[in-house]
C-alpha positions as a Markdown table, in Angstrom:
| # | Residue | x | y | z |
|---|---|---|---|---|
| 1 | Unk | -33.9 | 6.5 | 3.9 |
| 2 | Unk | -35.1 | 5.0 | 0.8 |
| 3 | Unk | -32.7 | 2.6 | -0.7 |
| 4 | Unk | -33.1 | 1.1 | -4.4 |
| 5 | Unk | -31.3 | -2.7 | -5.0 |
| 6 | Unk | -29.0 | -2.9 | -8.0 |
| 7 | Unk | -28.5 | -5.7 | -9.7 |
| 8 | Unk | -25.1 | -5.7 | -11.3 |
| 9 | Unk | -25.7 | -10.0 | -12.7 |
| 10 | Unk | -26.0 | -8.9 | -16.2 |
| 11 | Unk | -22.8 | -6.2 | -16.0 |
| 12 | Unk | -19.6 | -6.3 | -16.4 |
| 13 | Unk | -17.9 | -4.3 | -13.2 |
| 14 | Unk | -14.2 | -3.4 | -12.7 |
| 15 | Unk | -12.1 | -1.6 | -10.8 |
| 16 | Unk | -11.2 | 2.3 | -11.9 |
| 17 | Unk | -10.0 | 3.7 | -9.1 |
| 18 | Unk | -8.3 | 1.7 | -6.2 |
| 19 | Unk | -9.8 | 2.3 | -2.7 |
| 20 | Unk | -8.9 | 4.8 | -0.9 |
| 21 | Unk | -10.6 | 6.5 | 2.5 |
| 22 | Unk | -13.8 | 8.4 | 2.1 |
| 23 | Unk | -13.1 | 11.7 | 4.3 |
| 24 | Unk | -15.9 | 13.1 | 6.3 |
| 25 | Unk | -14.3 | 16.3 | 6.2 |
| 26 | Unk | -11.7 | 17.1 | 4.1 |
| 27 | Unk | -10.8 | 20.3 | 5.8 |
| 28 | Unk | -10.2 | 18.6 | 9.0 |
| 29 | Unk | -8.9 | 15.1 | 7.5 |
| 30 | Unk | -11.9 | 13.5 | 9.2 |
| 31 | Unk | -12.7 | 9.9 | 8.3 |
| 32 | Unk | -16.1 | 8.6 | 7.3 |
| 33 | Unk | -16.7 | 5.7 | 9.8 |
| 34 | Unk | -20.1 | 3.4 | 9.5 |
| 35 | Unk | -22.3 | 4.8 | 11.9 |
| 36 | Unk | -23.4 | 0.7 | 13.0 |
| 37 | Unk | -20.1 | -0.6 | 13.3 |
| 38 | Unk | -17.3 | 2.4 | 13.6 |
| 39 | Unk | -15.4 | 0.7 | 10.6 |
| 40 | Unk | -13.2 | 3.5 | 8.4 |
| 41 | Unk | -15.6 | 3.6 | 5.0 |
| 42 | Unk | -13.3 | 3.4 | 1.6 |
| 43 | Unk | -14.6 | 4.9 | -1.9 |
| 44 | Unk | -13.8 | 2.3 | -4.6 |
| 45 | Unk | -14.5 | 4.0 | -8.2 |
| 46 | Unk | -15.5 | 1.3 | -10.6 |
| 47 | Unk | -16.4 | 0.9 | -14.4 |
| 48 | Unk | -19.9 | -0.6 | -14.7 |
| 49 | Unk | -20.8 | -2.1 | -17.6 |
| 50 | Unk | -23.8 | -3.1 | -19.3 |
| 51 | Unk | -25.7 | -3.7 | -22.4 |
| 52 | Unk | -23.1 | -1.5 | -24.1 |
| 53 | Unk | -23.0 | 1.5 | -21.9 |
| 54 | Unk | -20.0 | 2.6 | -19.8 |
| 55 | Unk | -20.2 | 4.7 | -16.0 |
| 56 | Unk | -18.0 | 5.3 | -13.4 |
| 57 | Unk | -19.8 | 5.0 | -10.3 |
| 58 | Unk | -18.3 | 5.4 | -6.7 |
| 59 | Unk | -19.3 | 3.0 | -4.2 |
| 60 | Unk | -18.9 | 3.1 | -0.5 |
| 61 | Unk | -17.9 | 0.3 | 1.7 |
| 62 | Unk | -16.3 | -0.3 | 4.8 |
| 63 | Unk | -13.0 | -1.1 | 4.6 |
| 64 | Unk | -13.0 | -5.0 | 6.2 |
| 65 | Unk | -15.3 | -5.5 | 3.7 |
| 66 | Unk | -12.6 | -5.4 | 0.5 |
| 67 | Unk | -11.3 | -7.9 | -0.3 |
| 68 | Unk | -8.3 | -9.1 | -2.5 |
| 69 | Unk | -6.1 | -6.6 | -4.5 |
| 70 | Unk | -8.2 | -3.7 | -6.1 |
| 71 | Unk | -5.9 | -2.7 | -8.9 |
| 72 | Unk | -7.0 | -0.9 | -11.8 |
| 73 | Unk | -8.5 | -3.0 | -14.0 |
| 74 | Unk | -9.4 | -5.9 | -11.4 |
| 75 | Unk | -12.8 | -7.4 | -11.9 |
| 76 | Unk | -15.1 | -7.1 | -8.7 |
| 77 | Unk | -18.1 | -8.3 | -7.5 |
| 78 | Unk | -20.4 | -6.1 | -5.8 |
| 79 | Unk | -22.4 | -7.4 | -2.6 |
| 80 | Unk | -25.8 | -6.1 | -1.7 |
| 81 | Unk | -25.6 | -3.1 | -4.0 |
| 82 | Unk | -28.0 | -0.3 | -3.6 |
| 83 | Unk | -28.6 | 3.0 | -4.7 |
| 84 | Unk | -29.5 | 6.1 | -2.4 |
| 85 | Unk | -31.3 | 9.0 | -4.0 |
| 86 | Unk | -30.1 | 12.1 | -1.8 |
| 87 | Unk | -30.6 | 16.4 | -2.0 |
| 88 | Unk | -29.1 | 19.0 | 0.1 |
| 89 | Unk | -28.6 | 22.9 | -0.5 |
| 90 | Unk | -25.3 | 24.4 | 0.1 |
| 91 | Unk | -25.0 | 28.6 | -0.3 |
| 92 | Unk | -28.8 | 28.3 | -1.8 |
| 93 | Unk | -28.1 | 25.6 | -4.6 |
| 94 | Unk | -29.8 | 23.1 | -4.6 |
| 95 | Unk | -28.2 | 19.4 | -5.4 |
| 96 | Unk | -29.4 | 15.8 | -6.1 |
| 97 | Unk | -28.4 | 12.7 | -6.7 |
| 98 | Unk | -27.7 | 8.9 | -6.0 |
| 99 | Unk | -24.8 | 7.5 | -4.4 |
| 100 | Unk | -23.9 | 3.9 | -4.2 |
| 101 | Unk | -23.3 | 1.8 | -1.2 |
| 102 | Unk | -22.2 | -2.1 | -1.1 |
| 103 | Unk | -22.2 | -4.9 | 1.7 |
| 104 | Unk | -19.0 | -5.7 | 0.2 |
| 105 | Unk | -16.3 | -5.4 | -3.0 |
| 106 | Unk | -14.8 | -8.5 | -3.6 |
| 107 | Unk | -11.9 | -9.0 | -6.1 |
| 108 | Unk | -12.5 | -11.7 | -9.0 |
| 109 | Unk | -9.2 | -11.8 | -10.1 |
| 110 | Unk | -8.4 | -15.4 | -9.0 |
| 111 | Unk | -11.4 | -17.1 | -10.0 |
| 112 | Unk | -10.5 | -15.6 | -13.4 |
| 113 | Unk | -7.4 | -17.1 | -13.6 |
């Protein structure tokens, strides 16, 4: 699967959404586990800014790898962040688009203060 590096140096990135458990299935209440290490993945929505512009962007990690308090608001760093183009068809529609996957979300509220 083709994976495009992000570099989030020059952006501001906080948190908009606290973690919370990406479902494999919402139906069922099935968790999304990393298929290397069996860890439960979390969805953390985040405000990323840069050169003016303002996105919330959803990014999957696995949940050891968050770390401090993910408030609203909280600054974060984002470890290894890459972008995954991806397409599927559902009922003969056809959808695209990128999702977001990081090594790790790290809270930067304490260097801060």
């Amino acid at each position: 699967m083709r994976q495009i590096p992000v570099d989030t140096n020059a952006a501001t990135v906080m948190v908009a959404q606290p973690p919370q458990l990406k479902m494999r299935d919402k139906k069922t209440g099935q968790v999304a586990v990393d298929a290397e290490t069996g860890n439960n993945l979390m969805t953390v929505d985040v405000l990323f800014v840069m050169k003016g512009n303002a996105e919330v962007v959803s990014v999957t990690v696995a949940e050891p790898d968050i770390s401090g308090e993910l408030t609203m608001g909280t600054p974060v760093a984002l470890t290894g962040l890459v972008a995954r183009p991806w397409e599927n068809e559902f009922n003969g529609q056809k959808r695209h688009g990128l999702s977001f996957r990081a090594v790790a979300v790290t809270s930067l509220a304490a260097k801060a203060g």
